[in-house]
N, C-alpha and C positions, 0 to 999 in steps of 0.2 A: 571256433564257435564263439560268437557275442555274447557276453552276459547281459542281462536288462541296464545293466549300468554303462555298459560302455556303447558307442556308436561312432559308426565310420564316414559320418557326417562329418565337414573337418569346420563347416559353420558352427556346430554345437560342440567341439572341441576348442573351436576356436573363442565360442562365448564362455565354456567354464574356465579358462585359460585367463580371460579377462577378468571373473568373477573372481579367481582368486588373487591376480595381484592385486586388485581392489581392494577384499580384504588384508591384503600384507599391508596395502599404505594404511589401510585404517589402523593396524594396531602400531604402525610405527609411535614414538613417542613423541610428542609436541615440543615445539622447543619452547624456553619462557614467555608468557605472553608479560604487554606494558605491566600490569599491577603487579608482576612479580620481579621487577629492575630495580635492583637495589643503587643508591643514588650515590658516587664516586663527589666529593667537595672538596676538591685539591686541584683542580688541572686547567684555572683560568690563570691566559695568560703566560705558563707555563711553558719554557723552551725544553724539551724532553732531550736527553742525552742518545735516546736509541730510539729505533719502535718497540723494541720491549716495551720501553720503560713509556711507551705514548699509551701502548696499550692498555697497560695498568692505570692510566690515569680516565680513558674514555668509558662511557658508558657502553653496554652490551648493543644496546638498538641501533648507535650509528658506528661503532667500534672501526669494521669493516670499510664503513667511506672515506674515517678519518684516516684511516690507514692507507687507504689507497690515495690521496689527497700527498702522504706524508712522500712516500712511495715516486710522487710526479713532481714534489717541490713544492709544493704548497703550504703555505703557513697559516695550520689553525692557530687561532687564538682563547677558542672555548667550545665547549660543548655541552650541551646538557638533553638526554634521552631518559628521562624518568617520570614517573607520576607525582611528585612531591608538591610541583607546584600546581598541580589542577589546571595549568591551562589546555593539558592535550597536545600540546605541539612540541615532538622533536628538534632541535636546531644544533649548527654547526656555523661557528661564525670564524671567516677567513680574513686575513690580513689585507684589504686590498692594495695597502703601500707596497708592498713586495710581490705582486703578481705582478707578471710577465707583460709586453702590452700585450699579447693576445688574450691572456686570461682576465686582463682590465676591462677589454672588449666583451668577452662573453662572460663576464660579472653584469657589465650595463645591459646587454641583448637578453639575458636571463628574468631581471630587475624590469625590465620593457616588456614582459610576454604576458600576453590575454590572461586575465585572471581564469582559474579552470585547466588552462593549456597544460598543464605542467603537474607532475606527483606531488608539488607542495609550493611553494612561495620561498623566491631569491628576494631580499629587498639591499639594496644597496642605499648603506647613509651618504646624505648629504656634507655634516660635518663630522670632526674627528672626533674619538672617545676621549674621556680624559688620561686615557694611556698615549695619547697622541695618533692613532691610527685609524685608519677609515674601515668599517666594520662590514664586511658583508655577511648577512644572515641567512644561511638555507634553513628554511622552515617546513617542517612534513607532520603535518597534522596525524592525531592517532587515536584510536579508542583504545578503552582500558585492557580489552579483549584482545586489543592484533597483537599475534605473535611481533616479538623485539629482531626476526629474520626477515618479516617483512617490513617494517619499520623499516631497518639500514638497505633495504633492496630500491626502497622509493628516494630514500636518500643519495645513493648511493646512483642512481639514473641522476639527478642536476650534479654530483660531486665529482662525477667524470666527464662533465662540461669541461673542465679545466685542465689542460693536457700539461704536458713535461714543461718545465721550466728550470733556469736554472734555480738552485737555490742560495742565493743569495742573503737570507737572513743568519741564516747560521753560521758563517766565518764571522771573526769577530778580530780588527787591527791590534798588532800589541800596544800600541798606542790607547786605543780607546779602552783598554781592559788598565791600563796602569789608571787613564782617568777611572773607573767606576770601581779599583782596588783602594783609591786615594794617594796613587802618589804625582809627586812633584812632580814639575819638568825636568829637575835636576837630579831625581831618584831612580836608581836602576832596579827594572824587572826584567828578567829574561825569559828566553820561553824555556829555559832549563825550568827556573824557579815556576813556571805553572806547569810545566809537567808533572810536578808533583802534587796536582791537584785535579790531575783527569785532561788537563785541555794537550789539544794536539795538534799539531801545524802542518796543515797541507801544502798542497802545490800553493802558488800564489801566497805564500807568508800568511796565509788569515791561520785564526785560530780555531780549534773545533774541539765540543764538548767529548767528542769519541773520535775514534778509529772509525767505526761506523761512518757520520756523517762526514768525514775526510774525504771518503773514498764516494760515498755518493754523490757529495756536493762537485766532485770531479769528475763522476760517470753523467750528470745529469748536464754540465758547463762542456764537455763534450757532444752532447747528444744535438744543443742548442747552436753549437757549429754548423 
């Protein structure tokens, strides 16, 4: 026997069924929106030793891109996702000296697309920064109100333009590390003596900030075979 509550209708089962994961989404908990991104001022320019330590250094709203960027080879050089400076606009700026020529290519084919087309604005510089590097800027405009998940998700659509590449920035020659420690031509460094300061020699004699990047910078110089 039916109670007045229940019915064997399976459309009106089927609509309280809907009405209530509707309510479950509703009470789930919002993640931070932009005005509540507290603003990280350490990580321009910055060669990170791990993705830990990249993570600690990016803001929450593109975190996620910059890490998946990290992840393919790609070399940010900054980021900034916070309200601080009242422009509104997101950005994540890549190294273009050290992309791939493929991701050279869809740096300028990005930089070239219909204004509108796109979750935000690539622009690619004409000349170098004064760090010596040519800057490409992923730009994702935001109000103060979007959640910092959708922020890194529009982001995060132009940041996976950019596929696997080797990574290349981060081995570092014992040579060039004796130049930027200061020593002579005539002065011995060895990579015993920087082993004792975290650097670590991969395949190919370069040197690398971690174990980490050792072993990616050789799973990714594999993949580009």
């Amino acid at each position: 026997m039916q109670t007045p509550e229940q019915s064997s209708d399976p459309t009106d089962q089927f609509s309280r069924s809907a009405k209530l994961a509707a309510e479950l989404v509703e009470v789930q908990p919002a993640g931070p929106t932009m005005t509540e991104v507290e603003a990280i001022h350490e990580s321009r320019n910055q060669t990170p030793e791990s993705r830990e330590q990249l993570a600690d250094l990016v803001e929450l709203p593109v975190r996620g891109s910059v890490l998946g960027l990290y992840d393919r080879g790609v070399q940010t050089m900054e980021a900034d996702a916070n309200p601080e400076s009242g422009r509104g606009v997101a950005t994540i700026v890549i190294n273009f000296n050290t992309l791939s020529p493929a991701n050279q290519a869809a740096a300028r084919e990005l930089a070239a697309a219909e204004p509108g087309s796109l979750p935000g604005t690539v622009v690619l510089a004409s000349e170098p920064t004064v760090d010596g590097y040519i800057p490409v800027e992923i730009q994702v405009p935001f109000q103060p109100l979007d959640e910092a998940s959708a922020v890194d998700v529009r982001a995060g659509q132009l940041a996976r333009r950019f596929v696997e590449q080797p990574m290349t920035w981060a081995g570092v020659s014992l040579d060039k590390l004796k130049a930027d420690y200061g020593y002579g031509p005539d002065e011995e460094l060895t990579v015993e003596d920087l082993a004792g300061e975290g650097w670590v020699q991969g395949d190919g004699g370069l040197l690398y900030r971690s174990q980490e990047q050792a072993e990616q910078s050789l799973r990714l110089a594999k993949t580009a075979e």
